[in-house]
C-alpha positions as CSV (number, residue, x, y, z in Angstrom):
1,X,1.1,-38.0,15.8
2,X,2.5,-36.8,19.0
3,X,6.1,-35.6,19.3
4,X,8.1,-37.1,22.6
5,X,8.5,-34.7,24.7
6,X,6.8,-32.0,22.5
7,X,3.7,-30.6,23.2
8,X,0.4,-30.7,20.3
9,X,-1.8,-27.6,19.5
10,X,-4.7,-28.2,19.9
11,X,-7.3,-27.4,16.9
12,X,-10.4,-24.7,17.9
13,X,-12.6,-23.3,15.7
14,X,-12.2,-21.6,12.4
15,X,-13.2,-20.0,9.3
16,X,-11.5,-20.8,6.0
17,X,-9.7,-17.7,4.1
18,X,-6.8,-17.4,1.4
19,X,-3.4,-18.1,2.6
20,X,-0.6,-15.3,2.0
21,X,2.3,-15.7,-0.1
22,X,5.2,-17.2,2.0
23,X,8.0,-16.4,-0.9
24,X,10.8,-14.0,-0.3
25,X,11.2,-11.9,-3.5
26,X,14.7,-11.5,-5.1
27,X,15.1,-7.4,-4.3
28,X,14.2,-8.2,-0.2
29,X,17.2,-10.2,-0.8
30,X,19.3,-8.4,-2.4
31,X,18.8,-5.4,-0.6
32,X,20.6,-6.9,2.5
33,X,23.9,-8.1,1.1
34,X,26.2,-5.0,2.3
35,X,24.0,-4.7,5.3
36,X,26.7,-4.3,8.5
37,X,24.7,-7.4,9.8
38,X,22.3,-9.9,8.0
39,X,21.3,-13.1,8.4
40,X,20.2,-15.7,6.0
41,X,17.0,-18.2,6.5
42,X,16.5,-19.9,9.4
43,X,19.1,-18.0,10.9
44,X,19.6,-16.0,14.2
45,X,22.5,-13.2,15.7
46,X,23.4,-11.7,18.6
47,X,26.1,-8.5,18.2
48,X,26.8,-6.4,21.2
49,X,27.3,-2.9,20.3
50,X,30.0,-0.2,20.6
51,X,27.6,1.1,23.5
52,X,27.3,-2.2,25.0
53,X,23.8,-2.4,24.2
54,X,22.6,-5.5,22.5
55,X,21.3,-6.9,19.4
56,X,19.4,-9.4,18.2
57,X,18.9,-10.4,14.6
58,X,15.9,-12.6,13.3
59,X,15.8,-14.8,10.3
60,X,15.9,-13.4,6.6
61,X,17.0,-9.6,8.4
62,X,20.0,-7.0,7.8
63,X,20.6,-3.8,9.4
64,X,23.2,-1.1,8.9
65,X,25.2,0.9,12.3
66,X,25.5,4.3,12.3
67,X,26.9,5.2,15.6
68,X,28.4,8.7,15.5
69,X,28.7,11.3,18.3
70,X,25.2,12.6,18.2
71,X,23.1,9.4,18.5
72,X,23.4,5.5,18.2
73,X,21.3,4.2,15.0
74,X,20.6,1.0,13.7
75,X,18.8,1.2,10.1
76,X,16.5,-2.3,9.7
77,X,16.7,-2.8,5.9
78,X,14.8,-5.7,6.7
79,X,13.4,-8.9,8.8
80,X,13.3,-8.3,12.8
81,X,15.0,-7.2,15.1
82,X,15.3,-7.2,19.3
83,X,17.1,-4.0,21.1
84,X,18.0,-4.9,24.7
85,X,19.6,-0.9,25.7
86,X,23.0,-0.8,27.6
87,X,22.0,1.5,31.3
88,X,25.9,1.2,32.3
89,X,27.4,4.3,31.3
90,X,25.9,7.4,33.5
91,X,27.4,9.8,30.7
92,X,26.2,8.3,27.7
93,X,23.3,10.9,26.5
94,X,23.2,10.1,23.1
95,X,19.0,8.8,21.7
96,X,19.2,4.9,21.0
97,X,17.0,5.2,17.7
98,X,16.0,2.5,15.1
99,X,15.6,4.3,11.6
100,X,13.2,2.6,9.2
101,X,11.5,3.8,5.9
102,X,8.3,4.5,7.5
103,X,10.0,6.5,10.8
104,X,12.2,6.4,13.7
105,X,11.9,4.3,17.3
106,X,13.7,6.1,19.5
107,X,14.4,3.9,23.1
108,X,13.2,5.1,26.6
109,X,15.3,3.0,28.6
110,X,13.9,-0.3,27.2
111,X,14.0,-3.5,25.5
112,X,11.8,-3.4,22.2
113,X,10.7,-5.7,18.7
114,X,11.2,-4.0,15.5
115,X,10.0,-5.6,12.1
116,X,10.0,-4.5,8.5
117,X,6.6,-6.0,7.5
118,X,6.1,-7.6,4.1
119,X,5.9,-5.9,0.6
120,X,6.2,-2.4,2.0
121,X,3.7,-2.3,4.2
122,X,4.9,-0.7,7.3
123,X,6.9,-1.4,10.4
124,X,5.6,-3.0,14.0
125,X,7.2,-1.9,17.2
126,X,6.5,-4.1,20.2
127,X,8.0,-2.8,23.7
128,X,8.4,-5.3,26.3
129,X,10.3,-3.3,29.0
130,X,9.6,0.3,29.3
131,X,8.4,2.3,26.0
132,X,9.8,3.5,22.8
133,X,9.1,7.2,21.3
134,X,7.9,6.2,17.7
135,X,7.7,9.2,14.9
136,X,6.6,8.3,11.2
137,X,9.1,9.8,8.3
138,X,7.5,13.0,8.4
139,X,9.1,13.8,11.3
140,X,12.7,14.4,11.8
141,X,14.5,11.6,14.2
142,X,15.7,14.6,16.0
143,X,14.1,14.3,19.7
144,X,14.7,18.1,19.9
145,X,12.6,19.1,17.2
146,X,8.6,19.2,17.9
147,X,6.7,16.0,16.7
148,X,3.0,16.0,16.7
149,X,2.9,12.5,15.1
150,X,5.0,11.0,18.0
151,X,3.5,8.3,20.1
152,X,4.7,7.1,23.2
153,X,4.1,3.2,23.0
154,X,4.8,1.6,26.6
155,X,5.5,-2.0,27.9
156,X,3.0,-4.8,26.5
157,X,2.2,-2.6,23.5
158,X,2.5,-2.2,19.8
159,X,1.8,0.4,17.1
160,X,2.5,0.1,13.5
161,X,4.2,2.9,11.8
162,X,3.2,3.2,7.8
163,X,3.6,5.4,5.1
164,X,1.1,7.9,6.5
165,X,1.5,8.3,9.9
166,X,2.3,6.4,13.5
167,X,-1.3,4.9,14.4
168,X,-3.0,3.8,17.9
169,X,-0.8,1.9,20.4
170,X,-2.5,-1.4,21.7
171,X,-1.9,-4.4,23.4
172,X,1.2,-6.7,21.9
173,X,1.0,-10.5,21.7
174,X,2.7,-12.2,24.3
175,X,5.8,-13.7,23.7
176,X,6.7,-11.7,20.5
177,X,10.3,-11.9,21.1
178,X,10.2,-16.0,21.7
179,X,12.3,-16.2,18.5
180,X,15.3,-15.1,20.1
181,X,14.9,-18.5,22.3
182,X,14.3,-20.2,18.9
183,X,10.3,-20.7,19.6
184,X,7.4,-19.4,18.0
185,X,4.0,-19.0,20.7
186,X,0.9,-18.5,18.8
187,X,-2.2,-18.4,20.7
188,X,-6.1,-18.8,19.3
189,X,-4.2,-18.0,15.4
190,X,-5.2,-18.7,12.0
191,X,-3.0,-22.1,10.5
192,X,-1.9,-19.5,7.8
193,X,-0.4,-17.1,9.6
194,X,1.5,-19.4,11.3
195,X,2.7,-21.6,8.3
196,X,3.8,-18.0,6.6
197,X,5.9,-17.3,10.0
198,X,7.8,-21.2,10.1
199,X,8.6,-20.3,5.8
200,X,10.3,-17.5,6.9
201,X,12.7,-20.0,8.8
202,X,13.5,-22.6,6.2
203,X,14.4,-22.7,2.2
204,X,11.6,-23.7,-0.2
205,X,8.1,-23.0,-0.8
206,X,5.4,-23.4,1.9
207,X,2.2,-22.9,1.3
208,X,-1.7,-23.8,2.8
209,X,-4.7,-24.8,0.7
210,X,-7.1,-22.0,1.7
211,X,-9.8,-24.7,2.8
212,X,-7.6,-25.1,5.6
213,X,-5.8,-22.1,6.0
214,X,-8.7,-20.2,8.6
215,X,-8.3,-23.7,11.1
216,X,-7.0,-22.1,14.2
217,X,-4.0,-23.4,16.9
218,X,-2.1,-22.6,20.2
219,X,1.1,-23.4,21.4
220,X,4.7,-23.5,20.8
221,X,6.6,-24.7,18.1
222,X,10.6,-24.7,17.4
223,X,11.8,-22.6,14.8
224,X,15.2,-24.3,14.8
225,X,14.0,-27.4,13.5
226,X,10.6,-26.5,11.2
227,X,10.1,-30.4,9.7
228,X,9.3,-31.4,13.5
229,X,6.8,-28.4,13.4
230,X,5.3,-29.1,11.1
231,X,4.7,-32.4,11.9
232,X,3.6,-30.9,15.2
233,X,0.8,-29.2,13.5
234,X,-0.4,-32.2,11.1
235,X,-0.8,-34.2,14.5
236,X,-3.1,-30.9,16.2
237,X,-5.2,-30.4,13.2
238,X,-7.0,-32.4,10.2
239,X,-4.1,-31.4,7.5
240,X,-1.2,-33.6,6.1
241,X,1.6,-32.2,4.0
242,X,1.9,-32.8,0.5
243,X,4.8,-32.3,-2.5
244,X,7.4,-34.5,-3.3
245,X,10.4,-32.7,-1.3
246,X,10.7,-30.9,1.7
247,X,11.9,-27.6,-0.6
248,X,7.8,-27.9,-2.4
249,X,5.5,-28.2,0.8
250,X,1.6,-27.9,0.6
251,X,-0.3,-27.9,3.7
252,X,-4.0,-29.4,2.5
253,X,-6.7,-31.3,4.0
254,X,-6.3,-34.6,5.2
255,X,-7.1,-37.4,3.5
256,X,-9.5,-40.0,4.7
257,X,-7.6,-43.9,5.4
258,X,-9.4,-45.6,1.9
């Protein structure tokens, strides 16, 4: 099947591997219901700060201001978040920083990608204009105090900060920040990863048989309306959908006609 006006991925080649758990668990979502700012699934927000700088929110995230007069902070409790900096105001010296559990991102005249990753296991900083000082939690936020774990990530790159350190800045994907348009781009990427990023955009369960789940695809799909996507993706490669409701999908092989 072929969507009007909607273009196909194409299938590529492919090994099979285990799919990844597409569930949010009940203490993510908890954990964002006094946030400042949270969004629920398949949700998207864009706040302009005090500083005129601006904000975007992905699905499923929640953050917390605390703007005082020493810096402007924005704590990700969780999901995604874009930072496009305000340049306006020649007197405002204060450090733009994003404060996660694993470190602080502190902006260099930029716009940058920040996003809790699943279960704990880190935080990704993409920069798409200019670069981002990033220093993991055993350095103070403080850009006067001496950092030796500080990395300088620049435009078209991203690092991964975790529990025990910043590591290596390399090249980002392209198109990280598509969401904020309401698309997600995946290039030459495994069916799984991209059926775990469309369940972050709509209620249920959504999973992929793992015989199936290594198949690869390219292209663009809209988050804002995930059935058609999916659809989109039975029509590009040899999988159908399965369950008897759209809140209990399984992505398996497809059938052959008997």
């Amino acid at each position: 099947m072929k969507l009007p006006n909607f273009p196909s991925l194409p299938a590529v080649r492919g090994r099979l591997s285990s799919a990844p758990s597409t569930r949010r668990t009940p203490r993510a979502a908890l954990a964002t219901l006094s946030a400042d700012y949270r969004t629920g699934t398949g949700e998207r927000l864009t706040v302009v700060l005090p500083d005129r700088s601006v904000l975007h929110l992905d699905t499923r995230s929640a953050v917390d201001l605390a703007f005082d007069g020493n810096r402007r902070a924005i704590v990700l409790r969780a999901g995604e978040i874009a930072i496009e900096t305000a340049h306006g105001d020649a007197t405002e010296q204060r450090p733009f920083v994003v404060l996660t559990p694993e470190g602080s991102l502190r902006a260099l005249g930029t716009r940058f990608v920040v996003r809790r990753l699943g279960d704990g296991a880190g935080t990704r900083l993409t920069v798409t204009q200019s670069a981002v000082a990033a220093r993991p939690a055993t350095c103070a936020a403080d850009p006067a105090q001496a950092c030796e774990g500080e990395r300088i990530v620049q435009q078209g790159q991203s690092l991964e900060l975790r529990a025990d350190g910043a590591g290596t800045p390399g090249p980002a994907r392209p198109d990280t920040d598509a969401w904020k348009d309401g698309m997600l781009v995946v290039d030459d990427q495994p069916l799984s990863e991209v059926v775990a990023e469309l369940a972050r955009y709509r209620p249920g369960h959504l999973s992929v048989d793992p015989r199936v789940a290594g198949l690869r695809v390219t292209g663009t799909l809209p988050l804002d309306d995930t059935d058609r996507a999916l659809l989109a993706l039975t029509a590009a490669v040899p999988v159908e959908l399965v369950g008897g409701t759209r809140w209990w999908l399984r992505i398996e092989p497809r059938q052959a006609p008997r």
